[in-house]
C-alpha positions in Angstrom: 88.4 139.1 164.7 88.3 141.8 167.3 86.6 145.7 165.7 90.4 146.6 164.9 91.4 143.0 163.7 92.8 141.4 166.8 91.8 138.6 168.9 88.4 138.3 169.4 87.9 138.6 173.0 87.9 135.8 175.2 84.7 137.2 177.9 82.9 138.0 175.0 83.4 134.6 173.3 82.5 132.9 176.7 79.7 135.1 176.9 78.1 134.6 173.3 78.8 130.9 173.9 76.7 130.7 177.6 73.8 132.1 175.4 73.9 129.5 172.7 74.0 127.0 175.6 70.7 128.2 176.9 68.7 128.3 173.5 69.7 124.6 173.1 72.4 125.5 170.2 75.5 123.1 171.3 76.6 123.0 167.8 77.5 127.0 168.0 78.2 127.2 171.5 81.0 124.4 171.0 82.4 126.3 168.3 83.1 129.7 170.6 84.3 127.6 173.1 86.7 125.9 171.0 88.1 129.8 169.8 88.2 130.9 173.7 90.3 127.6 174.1 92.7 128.6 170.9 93.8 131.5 173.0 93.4 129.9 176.2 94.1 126.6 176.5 93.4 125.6 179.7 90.3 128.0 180.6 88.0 125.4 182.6 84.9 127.5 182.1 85.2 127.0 178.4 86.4 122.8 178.7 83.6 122.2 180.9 80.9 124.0 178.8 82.6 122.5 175.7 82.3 119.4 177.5 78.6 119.5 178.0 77.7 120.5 174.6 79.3 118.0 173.3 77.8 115.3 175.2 74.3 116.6 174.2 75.3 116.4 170.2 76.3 113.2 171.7 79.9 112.9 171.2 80.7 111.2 174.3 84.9 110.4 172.7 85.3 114.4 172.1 83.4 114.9 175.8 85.7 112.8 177.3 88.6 114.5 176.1 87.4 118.0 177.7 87.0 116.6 180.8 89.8 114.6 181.2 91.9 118.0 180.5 89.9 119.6 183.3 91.2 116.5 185.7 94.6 117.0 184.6 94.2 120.5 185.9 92.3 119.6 188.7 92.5 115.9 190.1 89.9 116.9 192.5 86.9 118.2 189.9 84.1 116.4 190.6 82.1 117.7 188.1 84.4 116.7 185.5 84.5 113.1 186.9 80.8 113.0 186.6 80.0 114.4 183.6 83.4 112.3 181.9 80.9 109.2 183.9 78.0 110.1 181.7 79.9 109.8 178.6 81.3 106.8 179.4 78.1 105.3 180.6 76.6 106.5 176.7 79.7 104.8 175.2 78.9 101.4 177.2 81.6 101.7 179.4 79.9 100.7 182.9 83.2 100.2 184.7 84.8 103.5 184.0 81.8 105.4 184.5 81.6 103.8 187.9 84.8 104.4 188.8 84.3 108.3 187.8 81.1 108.5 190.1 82.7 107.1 192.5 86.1 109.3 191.9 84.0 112.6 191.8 82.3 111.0 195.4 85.7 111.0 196.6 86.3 114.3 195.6 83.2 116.0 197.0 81.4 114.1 199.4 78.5 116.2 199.0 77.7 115.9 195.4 74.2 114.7 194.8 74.3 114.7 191.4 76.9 111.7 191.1 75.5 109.2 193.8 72.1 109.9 191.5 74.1 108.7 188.3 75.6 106.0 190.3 72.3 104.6 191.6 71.4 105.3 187.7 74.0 103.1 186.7 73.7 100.3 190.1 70.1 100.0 188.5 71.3 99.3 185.0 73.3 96.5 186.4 70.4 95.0 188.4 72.4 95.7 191.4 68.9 97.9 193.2 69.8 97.5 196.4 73.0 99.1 196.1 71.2 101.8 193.6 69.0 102.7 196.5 71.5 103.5 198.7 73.3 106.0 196.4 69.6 107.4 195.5 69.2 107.5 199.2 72.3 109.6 199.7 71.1 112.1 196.5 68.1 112.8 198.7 69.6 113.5 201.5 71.8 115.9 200.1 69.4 117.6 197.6 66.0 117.0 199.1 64.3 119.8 197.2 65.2 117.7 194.1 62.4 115.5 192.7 65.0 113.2 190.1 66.3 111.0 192.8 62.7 110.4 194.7 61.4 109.3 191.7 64.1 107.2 190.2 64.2 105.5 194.1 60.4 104.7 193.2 61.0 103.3 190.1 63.7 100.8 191.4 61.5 99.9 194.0 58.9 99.1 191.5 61.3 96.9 190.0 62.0 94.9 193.1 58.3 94.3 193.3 58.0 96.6 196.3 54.7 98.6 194.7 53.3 99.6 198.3 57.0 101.1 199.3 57.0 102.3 195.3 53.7 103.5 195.4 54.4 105.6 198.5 57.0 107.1 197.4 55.8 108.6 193.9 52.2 109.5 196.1 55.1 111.6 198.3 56.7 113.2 194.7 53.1 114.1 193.5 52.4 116.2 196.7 55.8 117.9 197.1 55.5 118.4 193.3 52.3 118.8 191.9 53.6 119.2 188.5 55.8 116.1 187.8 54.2 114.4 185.1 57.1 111.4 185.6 56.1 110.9 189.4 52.0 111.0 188.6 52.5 108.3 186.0 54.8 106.3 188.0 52.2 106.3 190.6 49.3 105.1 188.3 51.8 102.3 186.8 52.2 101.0 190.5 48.4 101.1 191.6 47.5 99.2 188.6 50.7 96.6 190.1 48.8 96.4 193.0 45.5 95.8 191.3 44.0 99.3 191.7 42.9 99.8 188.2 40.1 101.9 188.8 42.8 104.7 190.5 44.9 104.0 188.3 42.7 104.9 185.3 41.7 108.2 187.1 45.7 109.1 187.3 46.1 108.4 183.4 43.5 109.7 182.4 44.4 113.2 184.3 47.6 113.1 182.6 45.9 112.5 179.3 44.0 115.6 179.5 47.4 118.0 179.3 48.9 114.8 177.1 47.0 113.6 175.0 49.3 112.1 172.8 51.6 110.3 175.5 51.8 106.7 174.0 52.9 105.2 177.7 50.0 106.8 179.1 47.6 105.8 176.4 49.3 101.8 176.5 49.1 102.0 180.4 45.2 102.6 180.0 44.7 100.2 177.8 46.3 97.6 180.3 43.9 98.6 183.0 40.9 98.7 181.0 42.0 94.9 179.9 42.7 94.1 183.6 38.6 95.3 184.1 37.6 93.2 181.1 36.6 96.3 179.5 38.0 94.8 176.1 36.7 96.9 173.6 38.3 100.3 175.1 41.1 98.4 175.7 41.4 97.4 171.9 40.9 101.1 171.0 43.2 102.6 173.3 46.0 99.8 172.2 45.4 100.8 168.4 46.1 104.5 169.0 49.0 103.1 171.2 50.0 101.1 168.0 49.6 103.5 165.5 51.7 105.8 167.5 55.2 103.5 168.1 54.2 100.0 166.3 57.6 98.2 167.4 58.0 99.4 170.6 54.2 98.4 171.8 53.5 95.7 170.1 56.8 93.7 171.8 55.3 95.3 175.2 51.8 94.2 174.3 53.0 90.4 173.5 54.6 90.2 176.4 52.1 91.5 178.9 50.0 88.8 180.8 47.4 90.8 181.2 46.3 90.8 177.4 46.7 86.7 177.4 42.8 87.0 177.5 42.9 88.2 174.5 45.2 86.0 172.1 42.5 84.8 170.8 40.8 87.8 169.6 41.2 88.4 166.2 41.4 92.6 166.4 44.2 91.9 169.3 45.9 89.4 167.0 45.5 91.5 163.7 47.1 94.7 166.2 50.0 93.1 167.9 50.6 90.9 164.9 50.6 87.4 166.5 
């Protein structure tokens, strides 16, 4: 209620709202948005926010909804189109959120942020030389944006293309000198290509501002193994262990380059094989 007992006012509800949304409170923020939509049904700023919120609390049906109101009142919203393709995507449906990158595309040719989902998406469905084009087209159009360098890297890892990968991360880490993502891709692909050593040097910088990164500490323990250096290796894969069991111990089984040790009874005992 307003100081008088009317309507609470609809600026000031947007307003309180924006600064939930920016301490990370979606939960409160989705609640002002939905009284600024009471009173005004159709006030994009407040679908669109409501929109976003809710698809961090991670109720991609509700998400949907918003957006597809914000299409209704503007077929050509491309924002709405990609955000309602994210929520799809986290529902598991691949084909409409393709078809909402694509429709948001159509609306504005310009829009980085939905060829990166698309390629995003291309990648999920193995379909990576498609997914490099539309990463391809994100950079172009946002090439102060490090997201879509590195996701291109990582799909060219994928394709076995570590020299082309390993290049492009190595370009990330200059232009960016503080992307942890692009730093660690580019030790994953130097150990690829054999180049433990490097590689350790890259991990182990990371591991000095993060020292509790589990991908870091499993990655290390993959190149000391690829060195023969089995008893850091060992230690490095029990911290690993201790810090997600299920997740590195599948990893760990499947890696070829702990076959050496199958035999060893600490590796067996860890990965419980």
């Amino acid at each position: 209620m307003g100081l008088f007992g009317g309507k609470e006012n609809v600026e000031d509800l947007l307003y309180n709202a924006m600064s939930l949304m920016e301490k990370n409170q979606p939960k409160g923020a989705i609640s002002l948005f939905g009284k600024v939509l009471k009173q005004e049904p159709e006030n994009t700023s407040a679908l669109f926010n409501k929109g976003l919120a809710l698809n961090q609390i991670k109720k991609y049906s509700d998400a949907i909804t918003c957006f597809e109101k914000l299409i209704e009142i503007n077929p050509k919203d491309a924002q709405a189109y990609n955000n309602k393709g994210i929520a799809s995507a986290e529902l598991g449906n691949i084909q409409g959120a393709a078809e909402c990158y694509d429709k948001a595309i159509e609306a504005d040719p310009k829009y980085a942020a939905a060829f990166f989902n698309k390629g995003v998406l291309l990648d999920k469905l193995r379909e990576h030389e498609d997914a490099l084009q539309a990463l391809e087209k994100a950079i172009t159009l946002e090439p102060r944006k490090p997201n879509a360098m590195v996701y291109k890297g990582i799909v060219l890892g994928k394709m076995k293309k570590h020299e082309e990968a390993l290049n492009c991360f190595s370009n990330v880490c200059k232009k960016y000198p503080n992307n942890q993502d692009a730093f660690f891709q580019k030790g994953v692909q130097l150990a690829e290509l054999g180049q433990h050593e490097k590689a350790l040097d890259v991990f182990d910088d990371i591991l000095r501002k993060f020292k509790d990164n589990v991908n870091v500490i499993y990655a290390k323990s993959r190149s000391k193994a690829a060195l023969e250096k089995y008893p850091e290796s060992l230690e490095l894969l029990r911290q690993a262990v201790a810090k997600n069991p299920k997740v590195i111990r599948s990893w760990a089984k499947e890696e070829p380059i702990f076959e050496k040790l199958h035999s060893n009874e600490q590796f067996r005992k860890l990965i419980k094989i």
